[in-house]
N, C-alpha and C positions, 0 to 999 in steps of 0.2 A: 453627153450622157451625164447623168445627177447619179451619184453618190452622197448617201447619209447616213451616218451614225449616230445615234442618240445614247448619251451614258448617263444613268438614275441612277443619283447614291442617295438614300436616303438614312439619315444618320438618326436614331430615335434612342436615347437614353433611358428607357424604360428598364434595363435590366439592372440598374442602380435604382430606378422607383420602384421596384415591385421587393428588392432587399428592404428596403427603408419600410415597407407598407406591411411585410412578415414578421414584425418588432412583436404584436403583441396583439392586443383589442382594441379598437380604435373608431374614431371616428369619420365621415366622410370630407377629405379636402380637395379643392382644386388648386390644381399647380399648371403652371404654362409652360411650356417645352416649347424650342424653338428647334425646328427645323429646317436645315439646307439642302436646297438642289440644283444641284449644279446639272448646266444643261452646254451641251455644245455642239453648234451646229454649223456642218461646214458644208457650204455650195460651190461646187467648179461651176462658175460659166463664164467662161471665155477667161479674165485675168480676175475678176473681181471676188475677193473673198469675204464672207459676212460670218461673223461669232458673234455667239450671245451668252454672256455668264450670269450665275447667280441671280435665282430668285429665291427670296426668303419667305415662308408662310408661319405662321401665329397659329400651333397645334395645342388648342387642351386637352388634358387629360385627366381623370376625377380618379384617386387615391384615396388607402385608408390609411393616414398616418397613424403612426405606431401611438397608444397609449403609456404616459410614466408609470415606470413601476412602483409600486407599493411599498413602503421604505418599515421596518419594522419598529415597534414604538421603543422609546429607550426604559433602561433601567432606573427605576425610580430609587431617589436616595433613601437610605435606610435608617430606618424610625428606632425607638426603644419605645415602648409600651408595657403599658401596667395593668394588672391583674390580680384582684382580691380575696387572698385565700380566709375563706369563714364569715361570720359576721354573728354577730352579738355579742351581750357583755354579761359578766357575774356567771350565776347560772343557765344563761339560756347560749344554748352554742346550735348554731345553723352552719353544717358543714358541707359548706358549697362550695366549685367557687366562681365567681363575677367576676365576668360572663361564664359560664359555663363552656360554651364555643366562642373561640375568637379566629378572626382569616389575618390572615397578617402575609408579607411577602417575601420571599427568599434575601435574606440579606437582614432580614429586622429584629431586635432585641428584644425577648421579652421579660419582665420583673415580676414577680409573683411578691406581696405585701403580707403579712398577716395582719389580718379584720376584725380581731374577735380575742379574748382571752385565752380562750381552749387553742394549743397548738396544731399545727398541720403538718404536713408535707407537701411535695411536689415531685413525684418521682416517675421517670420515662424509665420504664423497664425493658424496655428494646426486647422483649421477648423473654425475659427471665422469671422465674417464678421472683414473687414479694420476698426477702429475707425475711430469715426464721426472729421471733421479737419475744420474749427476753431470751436471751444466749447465755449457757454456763461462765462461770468465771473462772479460766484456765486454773488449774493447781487447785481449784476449791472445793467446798462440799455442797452437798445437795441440795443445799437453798444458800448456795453462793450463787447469785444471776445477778447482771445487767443485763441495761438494753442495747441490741446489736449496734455497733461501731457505723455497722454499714448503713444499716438505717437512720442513724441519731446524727449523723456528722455527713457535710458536704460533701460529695464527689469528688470537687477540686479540690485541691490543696489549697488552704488561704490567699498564698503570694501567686499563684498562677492565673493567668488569662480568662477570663467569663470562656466558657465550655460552649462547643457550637452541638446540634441533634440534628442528627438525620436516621434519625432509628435503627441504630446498628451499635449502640451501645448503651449501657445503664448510665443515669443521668438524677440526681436526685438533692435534693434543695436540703438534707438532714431537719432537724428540727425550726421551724417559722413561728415563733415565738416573742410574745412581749417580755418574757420571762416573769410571768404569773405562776406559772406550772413549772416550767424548764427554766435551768440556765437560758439566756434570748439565744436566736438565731434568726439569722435571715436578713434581709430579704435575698431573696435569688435571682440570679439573672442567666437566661439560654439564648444564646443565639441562633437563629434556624436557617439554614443556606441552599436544603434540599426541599423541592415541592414535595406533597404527602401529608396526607391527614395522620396525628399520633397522639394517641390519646396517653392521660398519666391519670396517676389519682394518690389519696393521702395515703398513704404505711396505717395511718390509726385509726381511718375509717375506710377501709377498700371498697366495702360491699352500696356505700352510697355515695360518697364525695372523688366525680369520675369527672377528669377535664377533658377537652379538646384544644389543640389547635390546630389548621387549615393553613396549608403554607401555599402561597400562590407562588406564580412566573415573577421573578424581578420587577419584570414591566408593569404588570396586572394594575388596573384600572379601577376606579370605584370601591376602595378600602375602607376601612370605618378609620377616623383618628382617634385619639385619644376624647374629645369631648363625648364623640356617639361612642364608644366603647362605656365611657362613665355612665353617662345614660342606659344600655343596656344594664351595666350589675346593678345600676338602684333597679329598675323595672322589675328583675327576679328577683332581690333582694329583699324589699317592702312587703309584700305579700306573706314572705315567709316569718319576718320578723314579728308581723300581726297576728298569723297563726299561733308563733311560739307564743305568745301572750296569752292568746286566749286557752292553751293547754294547760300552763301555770294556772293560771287564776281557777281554771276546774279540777286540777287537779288537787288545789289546795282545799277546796271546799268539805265543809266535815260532814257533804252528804257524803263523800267517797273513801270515809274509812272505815275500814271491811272487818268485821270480830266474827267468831263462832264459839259457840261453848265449848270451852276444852273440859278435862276430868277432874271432880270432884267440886265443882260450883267456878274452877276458874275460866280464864275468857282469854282463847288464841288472838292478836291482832296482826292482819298483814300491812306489812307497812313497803312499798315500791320504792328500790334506789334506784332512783333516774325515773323520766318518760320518757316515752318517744311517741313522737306525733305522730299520724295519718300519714302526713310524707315524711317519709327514713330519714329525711337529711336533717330534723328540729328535733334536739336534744334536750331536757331540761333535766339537769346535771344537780339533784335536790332530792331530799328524802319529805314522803308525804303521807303522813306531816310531818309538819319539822319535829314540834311538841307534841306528845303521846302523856296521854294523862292511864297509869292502869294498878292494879291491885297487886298486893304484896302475893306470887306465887303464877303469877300469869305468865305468857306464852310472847315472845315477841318472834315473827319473819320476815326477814328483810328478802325481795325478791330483786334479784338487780337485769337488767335488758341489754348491757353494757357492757362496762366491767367496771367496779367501782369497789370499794371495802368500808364495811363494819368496822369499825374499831374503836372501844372504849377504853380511855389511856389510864383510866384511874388512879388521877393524882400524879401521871407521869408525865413527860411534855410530850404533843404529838408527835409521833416518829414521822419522817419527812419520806417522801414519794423515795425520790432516788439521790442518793451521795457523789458527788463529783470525786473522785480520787486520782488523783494525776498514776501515770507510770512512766517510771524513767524509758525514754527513749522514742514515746507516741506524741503524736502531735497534738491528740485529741487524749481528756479523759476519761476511765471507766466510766462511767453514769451507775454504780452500783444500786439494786433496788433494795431498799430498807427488808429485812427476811419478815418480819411481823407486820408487812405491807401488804407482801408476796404469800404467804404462807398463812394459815388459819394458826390461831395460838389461843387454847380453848384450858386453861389449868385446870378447873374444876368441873361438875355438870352444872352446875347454877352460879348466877352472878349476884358477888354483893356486892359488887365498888371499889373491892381487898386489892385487886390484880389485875391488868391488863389483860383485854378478851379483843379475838381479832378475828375477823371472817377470810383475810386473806381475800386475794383478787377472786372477785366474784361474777358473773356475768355470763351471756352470750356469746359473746366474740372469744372463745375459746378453745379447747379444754382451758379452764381455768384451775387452779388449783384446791379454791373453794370450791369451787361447782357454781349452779346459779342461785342459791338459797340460803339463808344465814338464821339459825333460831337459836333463840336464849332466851332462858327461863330467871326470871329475876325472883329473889328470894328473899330479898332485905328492901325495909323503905330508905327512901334517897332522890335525891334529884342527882341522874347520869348523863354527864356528855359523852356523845359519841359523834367521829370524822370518817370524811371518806378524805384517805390522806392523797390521793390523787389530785384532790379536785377539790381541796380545802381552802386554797387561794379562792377560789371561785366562788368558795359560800356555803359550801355540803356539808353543811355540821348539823346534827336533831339533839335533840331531848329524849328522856325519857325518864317521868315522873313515878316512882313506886308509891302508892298510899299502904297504908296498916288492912 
């Protein structure tokens, strides 16, 4: 009688290749498996007994190995970069600044220069209205003014650390100066550590000279350096410099000064302190004309777009913009503004040359205290200078010739 047993193990490691194949995306491999089977086979007949072990077979099997993952790019080392507040010189002031937008990345410095003779700022208001500009002067009287502390002077304290922004606080460069106009100031430095677009702009011209910067991911790729940043502010830069040129040059021309007959044979002249070009941001910071040729009894108005002052010192020395005055115990000093700067100082109804005649801050960008318009009636002949004490560094000084 034959009895058999047949025992099939089949030993297949597929459930470690199908872990290994759930990794991720991947592509198609073959891998070899080896498999054994043990076979055993037992026959009674009569005494003799026969076994047979082990046979090996060559099984493939087609896998998707797993795909490496994706490693994230590192943080790139952090830069300092530069940024040019203004540009021109004398009287022409383009208050921009270059680049106007800059991208820069979590972790990088930036400087902001002044470019130009006319002062700036640089101020991240994180949400606050501008400080109020000129501010009383404590204990004083009513044409006691400086200009506000908080606008004119650094954020930081001198000895302290470059200041980081992430838009959650005021941030402001005080005055950025050659010290043509101001005591000097500047340059400034922010360091920026939070992604977010934040825009700033100047204290002394809000309404046109409006910055950005674009703060990317640490890592972020494809940055502009320092040479393509210099390239962008000449590219906006030149353009505008050419305009302010050709503004000047017509506006100086004596097809464009304006008279009308006033009372009794004499002859009104308006005469513009300042221009402003086509684009807001080109200033030409000059009275036009400079020289005014007019008759004993005439009319002179000065129309200002700005803020600027009339003032003829008659025989006295120009009164200066603003007085540094220390105070015991501040770090920074008053900036006092001269009162006959500030303030219209008119003695008489007509000018002979005898006394000091003042239009006081005059312009647009106000209430100003003049208002925007300044007339004086000249009464006596003479040759008169008259300052805009603002912007006297700059060049703002005219004439004004009386004949018989």
């Amino acid at each position: 009688m034959n009895r058999s047993s047949v025992t099939l193990l089949l030993l297949l490691l597929i459930s470690t290749l199908v872990l290994v194949a759930c990794g991720g995306q991947a592509t198609p491999e073959t891998i070899t498996v080896e498999v054994t089977r043990e076979v055993e086979v037992e026959v009674v007949k009569e005494v003799e007994v026969v076994k047979e072990v082990e046979v090996t077979r060559v099984v493939e099997v087609e896998v998707e190995a797993a795909a490496p993952e994706e490693s994230e790019a590192p943080a790139q080392e952090p830069r300092e970069l530069l940024v040019l507040a203004g540009a021109g010189q004398d009287t022409v002031a383009i208050n921009a600044y270059f680049p106007a937008s800059l991208r820069v990345r979590a972790g990088d410095t930036v400087t902001w220069q002044i470019n130009s003779n006319e002062p700036h700022f640089a101020t991240f208001l994180a949400g606050e209205p501008p400080p109020p500009d000129p501010v009383p002067i404590p204990g004083g009287g009513p044409t006691d003014i400086m200009l506000s502390p908080k606008a004119s002077f650094p954020s930081k304290a001198p000895d302290d650390p470059i200041e980081t922004y992430d838009g959650a606080e005021f941030r402001n460069s005080g005055f950025l100066s050659d010290g043509t106009v101001v005591p000097p100031g500047g340059p400034f430095s922010l360091k920026f550590d939070t992604p977010g677009t934040y825009q700033y702009i100047c204290l002394i011209h809000p309404t046109t000279m409006v910055g950005e910067i674009i703060v990317e991911e640490a890592n972020a790729t494809d940055m502009p350096e320092q040479d393509e940043i210099d390239a962008m502010a000449e590219a906006e830069m030149t353009p505008l410099l050419e305009q302010a040129e050709e503004i000047r040059a017509a506006a100086a021309s004596s097809d464009m000064v304006r008279s009308v007959p006033g009372p009794n044979g004499t002859t009104t002249w308006h005469i513009p302190a300042g221009v402003t070009g086509a684009d807001p941001r080109i200033e030409i910071y000059d009275y036009f004309p400079k020289n005014l040729s007019i008759k004993q009894g005439d009319q002179v108005i000065w129309t200002s777009t700005f803020f600027h002052q009339v003032i003829f010192p008659a025989g006295q020395p120009d009164p200066p913009f603003v007085v540094p005055t220390e105070v015991e115990g501040q770090p920074f000093p008053n900036l006092v503004v001269s009162p006959e700067v500030a303030f219209p100082v008119i003695p008489a109804g007509e000018f002979d040359g005898a006394e000091l005649f003042s239009s006081g801050l005059i312009g647009t960008l106000g209430p100003l205290p003049g208002g925007t318009t300044f007339a004086m009636t000249f009464s006596e002949p003479g040759t008169f200078d008259y300052v805009c004490s603002t912007h006297l560094p700059l060049g703002m000084e005219g004439t004004v010739t009386v004949t018989e």
